[in-house]
NUBAMAR-602828 format. One record per residue: residue in one letter; x, y, z of N, C-alpha, C in turn; residue number from 1. Coordinates in nm, 3 decimals. Layout:
residu, n.u, n.v, n.w, ca.u, ca.v, ca.w, c.u, c.v, c.w, num
a, X, Y, Z, X, Y, Z, X, Y, Z, NUM
...
% end
This chain:
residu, n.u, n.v, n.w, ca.u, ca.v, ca.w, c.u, c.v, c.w, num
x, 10.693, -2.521, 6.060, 10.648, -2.517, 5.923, 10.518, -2.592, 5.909, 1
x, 10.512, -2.726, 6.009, 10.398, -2.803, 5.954, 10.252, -2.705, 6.048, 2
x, 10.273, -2.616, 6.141, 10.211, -2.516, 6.202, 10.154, -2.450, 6.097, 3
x, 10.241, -2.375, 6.046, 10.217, -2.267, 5.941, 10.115, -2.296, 5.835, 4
x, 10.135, -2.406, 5.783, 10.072, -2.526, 5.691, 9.956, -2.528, 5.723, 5
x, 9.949, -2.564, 5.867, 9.800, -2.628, 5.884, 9.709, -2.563, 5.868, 6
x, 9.751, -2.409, 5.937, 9.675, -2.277, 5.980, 9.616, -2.235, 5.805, 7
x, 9.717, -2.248, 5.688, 9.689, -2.206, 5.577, 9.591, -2.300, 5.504, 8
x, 9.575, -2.445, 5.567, 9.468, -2.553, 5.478, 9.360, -2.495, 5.570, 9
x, 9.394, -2.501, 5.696, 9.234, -2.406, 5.780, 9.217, -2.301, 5.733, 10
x, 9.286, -2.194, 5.692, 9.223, -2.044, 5.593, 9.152, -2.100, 5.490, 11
x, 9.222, -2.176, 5.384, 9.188, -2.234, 5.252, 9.040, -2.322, 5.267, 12
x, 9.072, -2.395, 5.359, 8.908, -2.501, 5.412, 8.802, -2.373, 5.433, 13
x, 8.836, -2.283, 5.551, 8.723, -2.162, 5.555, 8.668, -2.082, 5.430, 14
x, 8.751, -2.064, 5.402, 8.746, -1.969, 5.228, 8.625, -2.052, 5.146, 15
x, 8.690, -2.221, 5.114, 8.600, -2.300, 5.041, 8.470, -2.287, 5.083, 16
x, 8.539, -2.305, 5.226, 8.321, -2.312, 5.269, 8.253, -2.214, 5.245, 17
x, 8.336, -2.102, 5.319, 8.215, -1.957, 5.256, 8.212, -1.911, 5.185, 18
x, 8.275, -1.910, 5.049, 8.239, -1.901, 4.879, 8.071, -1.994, 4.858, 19
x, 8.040, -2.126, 4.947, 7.931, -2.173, 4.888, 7.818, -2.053, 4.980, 20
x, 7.840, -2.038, 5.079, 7.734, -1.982, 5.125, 7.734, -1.848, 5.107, 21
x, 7.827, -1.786, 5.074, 7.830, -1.679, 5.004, 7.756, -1.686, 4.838, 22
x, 7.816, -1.749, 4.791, 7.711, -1.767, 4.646, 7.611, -1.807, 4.667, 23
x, 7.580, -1.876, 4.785, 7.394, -1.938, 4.827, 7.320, -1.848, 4.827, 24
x, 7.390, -1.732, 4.964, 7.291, -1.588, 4.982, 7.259, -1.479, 4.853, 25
x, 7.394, -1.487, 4.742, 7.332, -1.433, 4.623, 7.244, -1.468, 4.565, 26
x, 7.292, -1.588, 4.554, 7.144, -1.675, 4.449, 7.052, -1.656, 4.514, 27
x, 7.019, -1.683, 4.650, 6.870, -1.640, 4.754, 6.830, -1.471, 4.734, 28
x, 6.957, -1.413, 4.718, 6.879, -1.272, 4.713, 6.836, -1.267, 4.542, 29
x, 6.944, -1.298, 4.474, 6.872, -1.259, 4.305, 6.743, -1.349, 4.345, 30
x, 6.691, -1.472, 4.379, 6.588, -1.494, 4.353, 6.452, -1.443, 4.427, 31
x, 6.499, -1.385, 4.553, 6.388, -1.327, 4.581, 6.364, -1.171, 4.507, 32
x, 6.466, -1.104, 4.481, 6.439, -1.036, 4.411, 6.337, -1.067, 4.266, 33
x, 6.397, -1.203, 4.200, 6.303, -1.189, 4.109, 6.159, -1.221, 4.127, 34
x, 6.153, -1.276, 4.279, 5.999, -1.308, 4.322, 5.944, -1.165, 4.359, 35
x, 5.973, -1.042, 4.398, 5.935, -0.975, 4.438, 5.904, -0.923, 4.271, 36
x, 5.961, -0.912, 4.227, 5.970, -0.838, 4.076, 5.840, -0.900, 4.049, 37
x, 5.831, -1.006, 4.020, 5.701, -1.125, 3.977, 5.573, -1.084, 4.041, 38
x, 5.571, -1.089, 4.183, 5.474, -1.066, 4.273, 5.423, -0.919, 4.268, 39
x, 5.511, -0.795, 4.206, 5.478, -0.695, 4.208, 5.423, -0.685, 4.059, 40
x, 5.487, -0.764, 3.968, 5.356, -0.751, 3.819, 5.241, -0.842, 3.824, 41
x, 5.245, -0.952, 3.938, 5.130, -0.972, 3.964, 5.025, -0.909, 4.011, 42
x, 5.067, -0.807, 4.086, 5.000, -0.742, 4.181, 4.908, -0.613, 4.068, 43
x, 5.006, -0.584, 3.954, 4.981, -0.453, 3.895, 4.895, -0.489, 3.826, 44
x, 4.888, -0.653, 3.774, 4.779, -0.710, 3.670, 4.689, -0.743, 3.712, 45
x, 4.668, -0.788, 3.871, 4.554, -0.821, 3.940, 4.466, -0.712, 3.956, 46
x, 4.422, -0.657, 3.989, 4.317, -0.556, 3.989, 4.270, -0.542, 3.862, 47
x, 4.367, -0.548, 3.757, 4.292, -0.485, 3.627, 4.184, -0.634, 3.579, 48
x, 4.231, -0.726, 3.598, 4.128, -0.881, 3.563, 4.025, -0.860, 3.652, 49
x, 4.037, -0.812, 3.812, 3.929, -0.802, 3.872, 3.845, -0.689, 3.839, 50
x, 3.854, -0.605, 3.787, 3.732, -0.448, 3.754, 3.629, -0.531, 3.688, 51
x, 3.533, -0.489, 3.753, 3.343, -0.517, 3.715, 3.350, -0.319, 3.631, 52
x, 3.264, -0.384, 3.543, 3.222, -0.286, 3.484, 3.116, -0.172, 3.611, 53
x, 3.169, -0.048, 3.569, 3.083, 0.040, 3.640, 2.962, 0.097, 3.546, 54
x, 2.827, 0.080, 3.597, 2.713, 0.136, 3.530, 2.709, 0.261, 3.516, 55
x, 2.653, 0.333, 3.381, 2.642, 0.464, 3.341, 2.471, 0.507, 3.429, 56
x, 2.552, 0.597, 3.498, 2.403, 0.678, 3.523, 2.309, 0.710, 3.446, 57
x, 2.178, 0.678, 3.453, 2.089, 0.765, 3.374, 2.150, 0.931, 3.324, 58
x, 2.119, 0.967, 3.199, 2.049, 1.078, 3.225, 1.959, 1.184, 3.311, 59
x, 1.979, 1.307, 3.364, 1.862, 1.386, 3.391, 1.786, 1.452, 3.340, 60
x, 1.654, 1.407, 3.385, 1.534, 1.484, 3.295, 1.556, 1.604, 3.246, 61
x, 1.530, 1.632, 3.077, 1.544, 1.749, 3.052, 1.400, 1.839, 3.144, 62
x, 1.324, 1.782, 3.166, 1.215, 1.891, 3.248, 1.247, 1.927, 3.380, 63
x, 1.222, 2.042, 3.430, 1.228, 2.116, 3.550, 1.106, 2.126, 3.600, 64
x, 1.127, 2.044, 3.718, 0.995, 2.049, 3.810, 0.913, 2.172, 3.901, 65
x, 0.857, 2.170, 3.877, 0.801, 2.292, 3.979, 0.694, 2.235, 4.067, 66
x, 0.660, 2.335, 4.162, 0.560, 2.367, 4.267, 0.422, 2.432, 4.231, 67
x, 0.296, 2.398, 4.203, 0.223, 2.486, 4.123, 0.216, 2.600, 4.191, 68
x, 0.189, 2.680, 4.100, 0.173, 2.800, 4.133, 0.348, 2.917, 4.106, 69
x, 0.462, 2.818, 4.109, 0.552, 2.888, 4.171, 0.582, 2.962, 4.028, 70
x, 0.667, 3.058, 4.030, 0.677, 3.184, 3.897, 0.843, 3.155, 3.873, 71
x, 0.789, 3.110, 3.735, 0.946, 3.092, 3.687, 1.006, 3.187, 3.600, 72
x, 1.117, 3.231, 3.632, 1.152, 3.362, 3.520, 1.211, 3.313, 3.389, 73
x, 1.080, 3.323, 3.225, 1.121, 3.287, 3.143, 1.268, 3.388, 3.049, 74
x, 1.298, 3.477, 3.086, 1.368, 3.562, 3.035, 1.302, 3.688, 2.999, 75
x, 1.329, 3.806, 2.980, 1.335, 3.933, 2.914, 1.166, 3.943, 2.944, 76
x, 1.163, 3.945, 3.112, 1.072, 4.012, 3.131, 0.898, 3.899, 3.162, 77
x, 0.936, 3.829, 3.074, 0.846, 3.723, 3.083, 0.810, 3.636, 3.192, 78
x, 0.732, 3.567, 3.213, 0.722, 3.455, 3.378, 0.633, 3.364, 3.366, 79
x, 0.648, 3.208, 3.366, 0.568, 3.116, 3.323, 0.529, 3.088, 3.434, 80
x, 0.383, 3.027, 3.505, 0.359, 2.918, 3.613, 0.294, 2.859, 3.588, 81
x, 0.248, 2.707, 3.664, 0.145, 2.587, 3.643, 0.071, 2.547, 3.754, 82
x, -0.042, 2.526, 3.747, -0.139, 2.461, 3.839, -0.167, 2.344, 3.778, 83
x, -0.245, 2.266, 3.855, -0.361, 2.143, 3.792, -0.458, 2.207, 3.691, 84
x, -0.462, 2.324, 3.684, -0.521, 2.378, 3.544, -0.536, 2.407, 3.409, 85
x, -0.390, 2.440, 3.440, -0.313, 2.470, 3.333, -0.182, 2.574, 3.294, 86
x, -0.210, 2.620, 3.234, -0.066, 2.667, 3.176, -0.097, 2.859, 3.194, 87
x, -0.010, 2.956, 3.279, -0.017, 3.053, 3.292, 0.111, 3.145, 3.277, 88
x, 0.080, 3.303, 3.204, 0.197, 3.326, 3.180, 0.159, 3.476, 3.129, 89
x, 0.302, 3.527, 3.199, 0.250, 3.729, 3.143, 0.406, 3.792, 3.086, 90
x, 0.378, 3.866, 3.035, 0.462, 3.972, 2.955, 0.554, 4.079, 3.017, 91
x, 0.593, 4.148, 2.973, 0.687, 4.243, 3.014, 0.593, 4.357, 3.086, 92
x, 0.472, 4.350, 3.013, 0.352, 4.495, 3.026, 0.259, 4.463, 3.165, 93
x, 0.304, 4.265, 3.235, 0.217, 4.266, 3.340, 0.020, 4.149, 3.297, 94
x, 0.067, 4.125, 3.202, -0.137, 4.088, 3.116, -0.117, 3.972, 3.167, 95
x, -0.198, 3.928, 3.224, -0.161, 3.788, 3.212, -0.265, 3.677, 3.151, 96
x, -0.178, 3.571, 3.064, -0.270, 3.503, 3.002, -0.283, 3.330, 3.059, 97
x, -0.384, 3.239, 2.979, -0.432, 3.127, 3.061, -0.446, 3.009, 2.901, 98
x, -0.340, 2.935, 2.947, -0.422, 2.806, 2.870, -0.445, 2.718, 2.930, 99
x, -0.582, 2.632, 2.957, -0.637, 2.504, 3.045, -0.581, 2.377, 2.980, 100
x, -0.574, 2.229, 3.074, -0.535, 2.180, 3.029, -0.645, 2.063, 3.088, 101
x, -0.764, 2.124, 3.126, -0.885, 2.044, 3.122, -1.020, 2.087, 3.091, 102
x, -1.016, 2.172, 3.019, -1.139, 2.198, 2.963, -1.153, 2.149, 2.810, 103
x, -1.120, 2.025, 2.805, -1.165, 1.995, 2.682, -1.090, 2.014, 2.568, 104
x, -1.011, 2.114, 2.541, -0.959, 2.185, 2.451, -0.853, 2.067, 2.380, 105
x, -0.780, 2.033, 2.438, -0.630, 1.891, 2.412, -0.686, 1.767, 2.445, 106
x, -0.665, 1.722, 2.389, -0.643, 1.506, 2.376, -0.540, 1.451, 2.444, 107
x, -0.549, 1.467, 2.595, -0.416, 1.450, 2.698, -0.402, 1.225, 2.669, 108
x, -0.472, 1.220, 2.582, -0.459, 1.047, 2.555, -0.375, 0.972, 2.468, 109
x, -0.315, 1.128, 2.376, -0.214, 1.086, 2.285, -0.126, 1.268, 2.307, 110
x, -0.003, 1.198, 2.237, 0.103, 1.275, 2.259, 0.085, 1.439, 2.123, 111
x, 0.098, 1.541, 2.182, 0.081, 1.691, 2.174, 0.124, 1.805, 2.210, 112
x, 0.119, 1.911, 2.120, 0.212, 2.018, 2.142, 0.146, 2.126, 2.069, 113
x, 0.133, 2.234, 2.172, 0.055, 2.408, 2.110, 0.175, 2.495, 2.137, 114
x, 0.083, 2.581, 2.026, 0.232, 2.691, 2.008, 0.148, 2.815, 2.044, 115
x, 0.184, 2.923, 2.133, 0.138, 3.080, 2.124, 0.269, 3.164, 2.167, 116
x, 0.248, 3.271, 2.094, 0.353, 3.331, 2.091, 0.338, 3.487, 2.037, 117
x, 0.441, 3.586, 2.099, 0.399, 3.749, 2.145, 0.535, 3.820, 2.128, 118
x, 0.502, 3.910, 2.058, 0.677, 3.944, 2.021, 0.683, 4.073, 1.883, 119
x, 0.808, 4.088, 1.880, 0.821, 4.242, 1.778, 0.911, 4.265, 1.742, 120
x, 0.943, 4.384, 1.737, 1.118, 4.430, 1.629, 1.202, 4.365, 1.689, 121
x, 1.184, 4.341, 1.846, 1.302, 4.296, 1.910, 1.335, 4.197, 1.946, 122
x, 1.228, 4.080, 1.931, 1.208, 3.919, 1.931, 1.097, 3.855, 1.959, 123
x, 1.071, 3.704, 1.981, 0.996, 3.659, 1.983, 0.988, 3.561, 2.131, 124
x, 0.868, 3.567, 2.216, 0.835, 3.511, 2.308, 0.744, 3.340, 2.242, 125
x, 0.807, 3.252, 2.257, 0.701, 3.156, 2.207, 0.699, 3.063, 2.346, 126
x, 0.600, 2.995, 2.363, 0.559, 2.905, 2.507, 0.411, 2.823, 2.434, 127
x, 0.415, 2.713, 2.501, 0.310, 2.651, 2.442, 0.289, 2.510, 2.559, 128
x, 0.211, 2.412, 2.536, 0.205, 2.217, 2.641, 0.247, 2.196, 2.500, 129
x, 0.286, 2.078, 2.608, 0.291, 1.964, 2.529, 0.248, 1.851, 2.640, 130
x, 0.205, 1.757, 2.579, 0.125, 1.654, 2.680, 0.103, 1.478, 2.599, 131
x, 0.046, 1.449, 2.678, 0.036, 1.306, 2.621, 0.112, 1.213, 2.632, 132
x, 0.191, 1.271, 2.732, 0.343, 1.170, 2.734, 0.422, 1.204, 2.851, 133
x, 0.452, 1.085, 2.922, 0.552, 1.147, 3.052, 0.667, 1.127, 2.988, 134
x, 0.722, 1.095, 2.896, 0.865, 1.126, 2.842, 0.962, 1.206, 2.753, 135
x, 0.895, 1.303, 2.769, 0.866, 1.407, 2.686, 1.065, 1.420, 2.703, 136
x, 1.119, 1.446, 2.595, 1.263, 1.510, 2.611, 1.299, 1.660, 2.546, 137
x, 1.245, 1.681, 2.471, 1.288, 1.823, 2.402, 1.140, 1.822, 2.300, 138
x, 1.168, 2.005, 2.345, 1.030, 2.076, 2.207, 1.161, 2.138, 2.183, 139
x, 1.126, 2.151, 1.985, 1.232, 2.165, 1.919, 1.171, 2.352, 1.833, 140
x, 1.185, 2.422, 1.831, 1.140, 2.520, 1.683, 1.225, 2.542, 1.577, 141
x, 1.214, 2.531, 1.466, 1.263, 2.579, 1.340, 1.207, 2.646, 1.241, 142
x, 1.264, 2.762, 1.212, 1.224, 2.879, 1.176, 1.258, 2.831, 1.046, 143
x, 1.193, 2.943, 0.884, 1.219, 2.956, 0.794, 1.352, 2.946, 0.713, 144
x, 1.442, 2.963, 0.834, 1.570, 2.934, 0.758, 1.647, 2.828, 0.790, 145
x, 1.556, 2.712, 0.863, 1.631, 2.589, 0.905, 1.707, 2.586, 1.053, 146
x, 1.732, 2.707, 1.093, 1.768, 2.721, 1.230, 1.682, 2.696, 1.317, 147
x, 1.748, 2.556, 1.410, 1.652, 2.509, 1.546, 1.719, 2.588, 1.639, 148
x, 1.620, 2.587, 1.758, 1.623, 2.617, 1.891, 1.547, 2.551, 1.974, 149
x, 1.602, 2.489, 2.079, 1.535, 2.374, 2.176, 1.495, 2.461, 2.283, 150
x, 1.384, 2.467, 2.303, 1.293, 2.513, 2.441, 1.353, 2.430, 2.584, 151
x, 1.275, 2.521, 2.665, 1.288, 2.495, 2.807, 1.148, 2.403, 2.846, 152
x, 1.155, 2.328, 2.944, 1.059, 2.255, 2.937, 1.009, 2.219, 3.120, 153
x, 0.862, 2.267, 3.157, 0.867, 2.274, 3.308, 0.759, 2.206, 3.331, 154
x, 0.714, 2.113, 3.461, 0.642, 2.056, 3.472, 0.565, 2.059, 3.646, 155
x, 0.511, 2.027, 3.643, 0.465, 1.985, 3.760, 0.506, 1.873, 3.858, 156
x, 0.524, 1.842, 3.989, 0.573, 1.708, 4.051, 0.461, 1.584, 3.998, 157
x, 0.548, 1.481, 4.005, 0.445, 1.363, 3.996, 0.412, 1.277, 3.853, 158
x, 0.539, 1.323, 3.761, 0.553, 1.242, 3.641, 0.441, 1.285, 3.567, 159
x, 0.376, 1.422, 3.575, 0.278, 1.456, 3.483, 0.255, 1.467, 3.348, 160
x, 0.141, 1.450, 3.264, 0.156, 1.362, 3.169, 0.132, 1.486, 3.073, 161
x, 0.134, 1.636, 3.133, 0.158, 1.766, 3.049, 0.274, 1.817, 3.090, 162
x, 0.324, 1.937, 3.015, 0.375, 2.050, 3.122, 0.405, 2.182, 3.013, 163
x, 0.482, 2.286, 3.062, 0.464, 2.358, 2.989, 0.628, 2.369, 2.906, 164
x, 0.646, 2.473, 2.744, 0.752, 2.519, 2.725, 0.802, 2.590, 2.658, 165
x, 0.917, 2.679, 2.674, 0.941, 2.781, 2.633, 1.065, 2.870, 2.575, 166
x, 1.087, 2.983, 2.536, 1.193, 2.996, 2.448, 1.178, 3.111, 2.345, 167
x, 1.298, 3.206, 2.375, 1.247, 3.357, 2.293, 1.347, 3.285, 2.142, 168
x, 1.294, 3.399, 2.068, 1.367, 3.372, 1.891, 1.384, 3.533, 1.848, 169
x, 1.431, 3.543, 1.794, 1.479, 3.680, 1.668, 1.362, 3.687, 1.635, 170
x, 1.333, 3.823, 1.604, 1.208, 3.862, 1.585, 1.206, 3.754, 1.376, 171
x, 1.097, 3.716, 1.376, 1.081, 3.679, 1.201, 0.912, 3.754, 1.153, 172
x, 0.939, 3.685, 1.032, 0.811, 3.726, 0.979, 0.717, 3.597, 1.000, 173
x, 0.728, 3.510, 1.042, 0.672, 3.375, 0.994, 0.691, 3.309, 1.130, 174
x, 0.584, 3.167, 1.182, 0.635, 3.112, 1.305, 0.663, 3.019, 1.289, 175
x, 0.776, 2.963, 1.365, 0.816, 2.855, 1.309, 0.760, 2.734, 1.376, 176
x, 0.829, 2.609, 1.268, 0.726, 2.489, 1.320, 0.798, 2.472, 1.485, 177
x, 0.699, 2.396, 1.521, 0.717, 2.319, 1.678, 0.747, 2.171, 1.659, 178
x, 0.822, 2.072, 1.763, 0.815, 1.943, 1.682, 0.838, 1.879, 1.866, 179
x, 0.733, 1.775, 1.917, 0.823, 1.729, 2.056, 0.879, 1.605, 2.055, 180
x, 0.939, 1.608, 2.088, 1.042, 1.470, 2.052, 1.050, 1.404, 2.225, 181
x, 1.070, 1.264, 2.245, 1.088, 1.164, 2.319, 1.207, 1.145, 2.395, 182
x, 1.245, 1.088, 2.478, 1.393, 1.117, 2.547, 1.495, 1.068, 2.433, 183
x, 1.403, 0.941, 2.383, 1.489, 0.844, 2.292, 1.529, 0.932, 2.123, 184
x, 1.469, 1.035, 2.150, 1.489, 1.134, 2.014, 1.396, 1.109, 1.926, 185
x, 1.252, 0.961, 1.952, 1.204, 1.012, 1.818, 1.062, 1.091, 1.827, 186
x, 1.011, 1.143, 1.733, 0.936, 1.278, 1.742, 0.787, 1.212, 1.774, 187
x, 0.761, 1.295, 1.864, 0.598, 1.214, 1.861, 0.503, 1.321, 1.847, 188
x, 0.479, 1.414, 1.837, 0.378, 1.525, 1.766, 0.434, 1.643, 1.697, 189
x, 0.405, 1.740, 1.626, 0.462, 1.837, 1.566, 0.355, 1.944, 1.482, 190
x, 0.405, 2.072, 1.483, 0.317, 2.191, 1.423, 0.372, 2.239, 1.260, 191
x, 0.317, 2.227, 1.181, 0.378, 2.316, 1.144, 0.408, 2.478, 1.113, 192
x, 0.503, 2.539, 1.029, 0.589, 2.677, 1.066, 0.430, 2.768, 1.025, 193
x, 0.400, 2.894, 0.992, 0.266, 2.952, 0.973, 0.307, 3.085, 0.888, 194
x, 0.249, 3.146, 0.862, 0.307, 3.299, 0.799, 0.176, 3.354, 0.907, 195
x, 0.299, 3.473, 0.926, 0.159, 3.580, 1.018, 0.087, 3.648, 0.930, 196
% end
C-alpha cells in the first residue's frame, strides 16, 4: 500500500510540475504571438512614415519639333514646313505659299501672332507664327459664336523663339480672333476676329 502511495504522490508531484511548464509554454506562445501581431503592424506602419514624396513630372511641350525642311501633314490635304526662314505651306491644289520670319516683317523681340487663312463651303484652313517667346503653350481661335479651338503648334529644334500654327474650322463668314497664350495660361499677344 505504502508502494502504491508513493507511485501516486510521484504521478501527483509530476502533474504539479508540468501544469507550470505547460502554462509557461502557453503564456510564451500567446506572447509571442502577440509580438508577432505587434511586429507585423509595425511593419505595415513603417513604410507608410518612411514615403518621401514623389515629384510630378513636368509637363510636355505642347510644340512639336521638327527638322527644317521636313513636311508635316496639316490635315485635309494641306502640309506645313519650316526652315531658318520661315514659315511654308500648300493646299490641296499643290500652290505653295511663304511667310519669312526675317525679313523685317515681325518684332521677334516681343511676343506675336499672324493669322492667314484659305478655305470655302467646306471649311477653313487657318495657320499663322507666333514668336517672341520660347514658351509659347497654346494659339487659341474663337469664332463669332464664342466657340474656341486650340491649334497645333510646330517648331524648329533648339528652343526657337518662333514657330509655326495650325488648325482647320467650319467654314464661317467672319475670321476669328487668334489669342497665344504662355504655358502658364496667361495670354501674351492676340488678333482680333475680322469680317471678310
Amino acid at each position: 500500500m505504502k508502494k502504491y502511495l508513493s507511485a501516486v504522490v510521484a504521478v501527483a508531484a509530476a502533474a504539479t510540475i508540468a501544469a507550470p511548464a505547460t502554462a509557461t509554454a502557453t503564456a510564451e506562445t500567446t506572447a509571442a504571438a502577440t509580438r508577432s501581431t505587434v511586429a507585423t503592424t509595425v511593419t505595415a506602419v513603417a513604410p507608410e512614415a518612411r514615403t518621401t514624396p514623389v515629384r510630378a513630372t513636368p509637363a510636355p511641350s505642347p510644340v512639336r519639333t521638327v527638322r527644317p525642311g521636313e513636311r508635316v501633314d496639316a490635315g485635309q490635304g494641306w502640309t506645313v514646313w519650316l526652315t531658318r526662314q520661315g514659315k511654308y505651306w500648300s493646299g490641296p491644289d499643290g500652290f505653295e505659299n511663304f511667310r519669312s520670319v526675317v525679313d523685317g516683317n515681325i518684332d521677334r523681340t516681343q511676343p506675336g501672332v499672324s493669322h492667314q487663312s484659305e478655305g470655302g463651303p467646306d471649311g477653313v484652313f487657318h495657320s499663322g507664327l507666333y514668336y517672341g517667346t520660347r514658351a509659347a503653350g497654346r494659339v487659341e481661335l474663337t469664332d463669332a459664336d464664342g466657340r474656341k479651338t486650340v491649334a497645333t503648334l510646330v517648331a524648329l529644334p533648339g528652343r526657337s523663339d518662333w514657330g509655326v500654327w495650325y488648325v482647320h474650322t467650319g467654314p464661317s463668314k467672319s475670321g476669328p480672333a487668334v489669342a497665344l497664350y504662355d504655358r502658364s495660361g496667361k495670354l501674351l499677344a492676340d488678333l482680333p476676329a475680322w469680317d471678310f
